[in-house]
Structure formats: C-alpha cells, structure tokens
N, C-alpha and C positions, 0 to 999 in steps of 0.2 A: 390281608386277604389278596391275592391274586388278582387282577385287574379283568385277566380276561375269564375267567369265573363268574357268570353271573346268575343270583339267584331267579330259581325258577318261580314263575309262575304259579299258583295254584291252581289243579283242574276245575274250568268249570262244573256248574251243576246243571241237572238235567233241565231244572226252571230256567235256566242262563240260553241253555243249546236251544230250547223251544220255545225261547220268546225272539229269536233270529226267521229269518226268511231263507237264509245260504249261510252254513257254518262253515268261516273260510278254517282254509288245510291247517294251520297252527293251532287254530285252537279245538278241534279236530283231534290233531295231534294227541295234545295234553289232555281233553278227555280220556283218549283211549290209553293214554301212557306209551305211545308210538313214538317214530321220530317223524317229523314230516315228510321225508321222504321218502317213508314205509305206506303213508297215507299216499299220497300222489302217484307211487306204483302199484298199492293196489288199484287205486281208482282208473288209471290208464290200462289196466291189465284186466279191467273188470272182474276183480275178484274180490270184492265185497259188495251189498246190495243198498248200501246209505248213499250214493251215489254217483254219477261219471264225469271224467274228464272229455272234455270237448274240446277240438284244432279249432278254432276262430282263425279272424282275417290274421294275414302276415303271420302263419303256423303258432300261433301263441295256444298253450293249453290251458284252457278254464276248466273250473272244479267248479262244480255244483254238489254239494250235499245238504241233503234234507237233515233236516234237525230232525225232525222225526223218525226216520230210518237210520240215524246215526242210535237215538235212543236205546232205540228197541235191539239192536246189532249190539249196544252192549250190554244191555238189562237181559236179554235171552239169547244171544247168540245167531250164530248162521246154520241156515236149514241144511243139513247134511244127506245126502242118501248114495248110498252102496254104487259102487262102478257097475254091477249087473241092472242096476234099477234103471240107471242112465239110461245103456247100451238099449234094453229093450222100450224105453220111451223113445229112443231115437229112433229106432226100427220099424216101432207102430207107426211113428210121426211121417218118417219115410216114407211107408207103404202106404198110407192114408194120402199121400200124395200124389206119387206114381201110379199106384194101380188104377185110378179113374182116366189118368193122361193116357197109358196103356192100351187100358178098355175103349177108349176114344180113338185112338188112330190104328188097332185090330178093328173097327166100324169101319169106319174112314177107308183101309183098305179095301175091305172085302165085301165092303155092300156095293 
C-alpha cells in the first residue's frame, strides 16, 4: 500500500455532530462528504447557514458551526427561493426603510 494513501475516516453520525458544542471544519468535512476546504469557503463566503467563520486577533479565521444546523443542512437541505422573490424582498426591505427617512426630512424642510 502506498504510504502516502491513507485510510479515511468514517463519517460521523448525526448523535456524534450533536453531542459537540462546535463541529470543527474536518469533521464537518466528512459528514457532508466535502473537502475541507469547500467547508471553510463556504463558511467565509457565507454560503451555508450551519455556520460562520470569524477574523480573530492576529487575522486568524475561526469556524464556528453548530451541530445542529450542520444537521438539519444535511437531513433537509438549504432554503431556496427564486431570484424575483429576492429582488422584491429586497425592495420592500429598502423602501420600508427609506421612505420614513424621506418623509422625515420633506417635514423637516418644509414645516
């Protein structure tokens, strides 16, 4: 056998990830059947919701993931919705914002 071959791992199980407090990035990994460094970029890129990497002192990045949102991300998946659903939550969310600052400083001038 090749020396630098070495057997993996088996992934843990879901009683393994939810008896942890922070499931570091490896075994993370081997849950999901990733590489580790597909977990660490999503989690710096915040594109999955089990969860984020953090800059600490001296720019070092820490992982924090929940066990329990690791779970459930792969027992059901990530919530999905359509690029229009987006576009107009972001629009409401905008205008819910602006239009009272608006309203506030048309007062403001012309009272």
């Amino acid at each position: 056998m090749n020396r630098r071959i070495q057997e993996k791992k088996p992934a843990p199980s879901d009683e393994e990830i939810l008896s942890l407090d922070n499931v570091p990035v490896e075994m993370a990994a081997r849950y999901l059947g990733w590489t580790e460094q597909n977990v660490r970029l999503a989690l710096r890129e915040s594109r999955v919701p089990f969860g984020v990497a953090v800059m600490g002192e001296k720019k070092a990045l820490y992982y924090n993931i929940s066990p329990g949102g690791l779970v459930k991300y792969k027992r059901e998946g990530a919530p999905v919705m359509s690029y229009e659903t987006l576009v107009m939550m972001v629009k409401e969310a905008v205008a819910g914002v602006i239009t009272p600052e608006v309203e506030s400083l048309r007062a403001d001038l012309f009272n």
